[in-house]
C-alpha positions as CSV (number, residue, x, y, z in Angstrom):
1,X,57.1,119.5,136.3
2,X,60.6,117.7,137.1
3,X,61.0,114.5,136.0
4,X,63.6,112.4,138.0
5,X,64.9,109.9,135.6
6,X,67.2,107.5,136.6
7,X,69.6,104.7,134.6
8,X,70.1,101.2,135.8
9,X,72.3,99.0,134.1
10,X,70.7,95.9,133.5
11,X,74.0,93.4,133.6
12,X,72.0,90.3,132.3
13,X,72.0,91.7,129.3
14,X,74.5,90.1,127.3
15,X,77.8,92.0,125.5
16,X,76.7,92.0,121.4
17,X,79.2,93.1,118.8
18,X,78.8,93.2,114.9
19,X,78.9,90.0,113.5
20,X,79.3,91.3,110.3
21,X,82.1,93.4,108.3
22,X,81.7,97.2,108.3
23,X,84.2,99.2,107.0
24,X,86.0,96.7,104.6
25,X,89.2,96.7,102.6
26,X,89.5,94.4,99.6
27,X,92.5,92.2,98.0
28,X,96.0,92.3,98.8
29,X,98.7,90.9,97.0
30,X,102.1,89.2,98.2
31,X,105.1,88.3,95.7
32,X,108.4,86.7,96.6
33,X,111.3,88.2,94.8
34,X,115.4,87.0,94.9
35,X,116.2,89.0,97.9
36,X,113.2,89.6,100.1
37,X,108.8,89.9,99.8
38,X,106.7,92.6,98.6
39,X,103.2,93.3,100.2
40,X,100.3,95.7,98.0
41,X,97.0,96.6,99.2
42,X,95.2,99.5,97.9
43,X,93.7,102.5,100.2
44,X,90.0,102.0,100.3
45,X,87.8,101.1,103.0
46,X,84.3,100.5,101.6
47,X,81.2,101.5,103.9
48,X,79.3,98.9,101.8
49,X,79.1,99.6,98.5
50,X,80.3,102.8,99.3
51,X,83.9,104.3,98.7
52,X,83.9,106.0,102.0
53,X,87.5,106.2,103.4
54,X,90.2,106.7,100.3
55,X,93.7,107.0,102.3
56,X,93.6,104.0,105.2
57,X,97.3,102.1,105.2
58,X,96.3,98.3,105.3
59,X,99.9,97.2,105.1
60,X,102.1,97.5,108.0
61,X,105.8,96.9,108.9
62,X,106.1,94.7,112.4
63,X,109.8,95.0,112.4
64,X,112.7,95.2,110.3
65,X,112.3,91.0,109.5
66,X,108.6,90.7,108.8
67,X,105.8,92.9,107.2
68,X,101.7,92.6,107.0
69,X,98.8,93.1,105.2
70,X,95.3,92.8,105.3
71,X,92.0,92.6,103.7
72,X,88.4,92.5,105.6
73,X,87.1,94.6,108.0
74,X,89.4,97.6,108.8
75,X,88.1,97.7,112.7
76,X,89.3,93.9,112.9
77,X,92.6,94.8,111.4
78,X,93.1,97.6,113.8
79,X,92.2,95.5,116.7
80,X,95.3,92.2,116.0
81,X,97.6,95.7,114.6
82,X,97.4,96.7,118.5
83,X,97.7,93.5,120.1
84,X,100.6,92.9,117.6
85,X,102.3,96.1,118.0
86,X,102.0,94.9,121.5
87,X,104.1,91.7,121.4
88,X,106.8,93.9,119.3
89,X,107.2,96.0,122.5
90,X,107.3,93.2,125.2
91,X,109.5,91.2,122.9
92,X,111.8,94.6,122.9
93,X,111.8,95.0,126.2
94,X,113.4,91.5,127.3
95,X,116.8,93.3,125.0
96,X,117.9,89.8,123.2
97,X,118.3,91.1,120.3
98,X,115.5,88.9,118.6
99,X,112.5,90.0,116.9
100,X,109.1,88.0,116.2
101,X,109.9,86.2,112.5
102,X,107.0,85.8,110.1
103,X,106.9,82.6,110.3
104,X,106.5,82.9,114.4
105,X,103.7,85.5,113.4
106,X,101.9,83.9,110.8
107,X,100.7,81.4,113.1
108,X,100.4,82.9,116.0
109,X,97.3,85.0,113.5
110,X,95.9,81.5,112.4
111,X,96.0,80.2,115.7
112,X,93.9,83.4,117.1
113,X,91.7,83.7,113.6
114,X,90.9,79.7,114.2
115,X,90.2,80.6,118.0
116,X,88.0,83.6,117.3
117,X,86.1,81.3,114.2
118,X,85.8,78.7,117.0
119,X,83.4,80.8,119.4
120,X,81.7,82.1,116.5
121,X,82.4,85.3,116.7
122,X,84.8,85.4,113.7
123,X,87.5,88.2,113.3
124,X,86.3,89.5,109.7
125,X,89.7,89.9,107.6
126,X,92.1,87.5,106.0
127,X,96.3,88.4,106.7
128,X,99.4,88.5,104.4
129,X,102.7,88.0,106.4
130,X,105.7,88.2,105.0
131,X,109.3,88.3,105.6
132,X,113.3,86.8,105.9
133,X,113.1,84.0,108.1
134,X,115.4,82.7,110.6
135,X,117.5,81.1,107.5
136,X,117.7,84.4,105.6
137,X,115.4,83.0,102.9
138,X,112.0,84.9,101.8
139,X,108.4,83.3,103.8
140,X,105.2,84.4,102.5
141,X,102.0,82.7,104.0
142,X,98.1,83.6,104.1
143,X,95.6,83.4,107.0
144,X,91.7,83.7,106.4
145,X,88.9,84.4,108.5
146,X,88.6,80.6,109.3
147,X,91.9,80.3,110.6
148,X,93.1,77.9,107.5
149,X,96.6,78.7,106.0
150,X,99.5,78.0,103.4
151,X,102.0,79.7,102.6
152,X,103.4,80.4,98.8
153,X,105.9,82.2,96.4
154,X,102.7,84.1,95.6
155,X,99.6,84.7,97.6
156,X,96.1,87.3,97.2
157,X,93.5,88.0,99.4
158,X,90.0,88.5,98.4
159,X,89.0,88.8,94.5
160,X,92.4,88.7,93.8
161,X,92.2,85.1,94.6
162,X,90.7,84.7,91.6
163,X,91.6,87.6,89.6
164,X,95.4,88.0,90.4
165,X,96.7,84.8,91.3
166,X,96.6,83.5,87.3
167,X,98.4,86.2,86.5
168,X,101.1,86.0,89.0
169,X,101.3,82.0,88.5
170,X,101.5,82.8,84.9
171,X,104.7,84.9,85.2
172,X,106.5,83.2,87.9
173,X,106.3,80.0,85.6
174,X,107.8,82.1,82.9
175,X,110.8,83.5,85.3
176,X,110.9,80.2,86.9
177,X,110.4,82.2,90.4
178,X,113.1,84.0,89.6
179,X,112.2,88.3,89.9
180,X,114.2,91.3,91.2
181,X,112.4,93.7,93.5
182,X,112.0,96.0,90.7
183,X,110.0,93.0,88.6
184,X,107.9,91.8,91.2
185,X,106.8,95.2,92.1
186,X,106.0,95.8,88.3
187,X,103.6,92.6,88.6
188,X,101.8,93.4,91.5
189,X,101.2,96.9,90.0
190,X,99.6,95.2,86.9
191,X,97.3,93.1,89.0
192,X,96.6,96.5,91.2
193,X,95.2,98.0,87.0
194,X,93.1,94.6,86.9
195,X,91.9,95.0,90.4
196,X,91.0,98.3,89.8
197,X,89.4,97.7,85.9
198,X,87.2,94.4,88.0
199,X,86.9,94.9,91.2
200,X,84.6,97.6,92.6
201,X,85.9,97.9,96.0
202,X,89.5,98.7,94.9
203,X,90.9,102.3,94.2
204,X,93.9,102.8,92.1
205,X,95.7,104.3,95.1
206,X,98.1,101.8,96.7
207,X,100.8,101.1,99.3
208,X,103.9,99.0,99.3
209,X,105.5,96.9,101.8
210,X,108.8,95.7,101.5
211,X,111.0,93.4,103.2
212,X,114.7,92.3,102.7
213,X,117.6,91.1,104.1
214,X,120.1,94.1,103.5
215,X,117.5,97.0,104.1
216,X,115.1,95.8,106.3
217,X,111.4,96.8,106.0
218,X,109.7,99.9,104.5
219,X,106.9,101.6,103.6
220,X,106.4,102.9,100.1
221,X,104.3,105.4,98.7
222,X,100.8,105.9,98.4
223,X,101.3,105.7,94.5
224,X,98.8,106.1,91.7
225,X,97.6,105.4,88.6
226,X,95.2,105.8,85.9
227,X,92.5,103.6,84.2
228,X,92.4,103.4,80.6
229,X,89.2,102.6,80.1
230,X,89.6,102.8,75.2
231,X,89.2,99.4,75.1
232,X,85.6,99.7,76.5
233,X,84.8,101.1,73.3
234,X,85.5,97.8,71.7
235,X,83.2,95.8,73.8
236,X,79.7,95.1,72.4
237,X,76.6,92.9,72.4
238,X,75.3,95.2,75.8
239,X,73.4,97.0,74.1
C-alpha cells in the first residue's frame, strides 16, 4: 500500500551548530627575525584523539605584507580564511595600491573572535598574524578563542604555550633578538621535534610561512623529520 509522506519544515525550531571543536589542529609557532616573521604549524587535523587528516595547510599567506596561522578547529579556520580572502579581494578591487597590514588584520580577528565569544557561540581556534607593517619593521601578535591579544617578538599557540615558548625566550635572550631567517627557522624547527616528542596531536610534518620586506610572502614546504626516540631507553622508574 502507498504511503504518502510528506516534510514540513518546522521553522520554530531553532538553528544549532557545534559548540565544540571537531577536527582540531594543535600549536603554531611565530618568531621575529632581522628582516621579516616566520609562521610553523604542523599538518594534522585530529578527529579527537585520532590522527585523521595528515596534509591540511594551517598557515596561509593574505598578501605579500602579512601571513597567518592557526590552531583550533580546522572548520573555524576555514570559515575567517573565506571571509578574509574576501576583504583581500574587495580591498583589490578599489586599485590603491594598499593591502590589509597585519596589524590592520590582527584586530580586525580579535575584534570578531571577542564578538563571536560574546554571543556564546565561540569560534574554536586561536590566530598567529604576522607581517611588515606600515613602518617596514616586523609585527607579530596572537588572538585566542576569547578574543584577548598581545603581540610579541615570539608567540605559540596551544601546548606550545607552554612547551615552546621557554625555549624560544631562552634563545632570543641569548641573541638579544637578534636571528637571521635561516636561525629563526632552525628554532622553530627544534620546538616542531619537542612538539612532536610531547604533544600527541602534532605530526612531524610542517609548513612555513614567511614574510619579508624584499621578497614578500611565501609558502614553504611541507618538510619532515624524524623522531629519535634512544634516549627513551634511558628513562626508568615506569616500570
Amino acid at each position: 500500500m502507498a504511503t504518502n509522506f510528506k516534510f514540513q519544515y518546522n521553522d520554530s525550531i531553532e538553528t544549532q551548530r557545534s559548540q565544540q571543536p571537531i577536527c582540531t589542529g594543535t600549536s603554531v609557532l611565530g618568531l621575529v627575525f632581522d628582516k621579516g616573521v616566520v609562521i610553523a604549524a604542523d599538518q594534522l587535523a585530529s578527529y579527537g584523539s585520532l590522527a585523521r587528516f595528515r596534509n591540511v595547510q594551517r598557515v596561509n599567506c593574505v598578501n605579500d605584507r602579512t601571513i597567518l596561522g592557526c590552531g583550533g578547529d580546522y572548520a573555524d579556520y576555514q570559515h575567517i580564511a573565506k571571509l578574509i580572502e574576501q576583504k583581500v579581494i574587495d580591498e583589490s578591487s578599489y586599485e590603491d595600491e594598499q593591502q590589509i597590514g597585519p596589524k590592520a588584520l590582527h584586530n580586525w580577528i580579535t575584534r570578531v573572535q571577542y564578538n563571536k565569544r560574546s554571543k556564546m557561540d565561540p569560534l574554536w581556534c586561536s590566530w598567529v598574524v604576522g607581517g611588515i607593517d606600515e613602518d617596514g619593521k616586523p609585527y607579530l601578535g596572537l588572538s585566542d578563542r576569547l578574543g584577548t591579544s598581545y603581540c610579541s617578538p615570539h608567540i605559540a599557540s596551544g601546548f606550545g604555550n607552554y612547551l615552546a615558548i621557554p625555549l624560544m625566550r631562552q634563545e632570543y635572550e641569548a641573541k638579544n633578538g637578534k636571528f637571521t631567517e635561516a636561525e629563526a627557522i632552525e628554532l622553530l624547527k627544534k620546538c616542531l621535534h619537542v612538539l612532536f616528542y610531547r604533544d600527541a596531536r602534532s605530526l612531524n610534518k610542517y609548513q612555513l610561512a614567511i614574510v619579508t620586506a624584499d621578497r614578500g610572502s611565501r609558502i614553504e614546504g611541507p618538510f619532515s623529520f624524524t623522531g629519535e626516540w634512544e634516549f627513551a631507553k634511558t628513562i626508568s622508574g615506569y616500570e
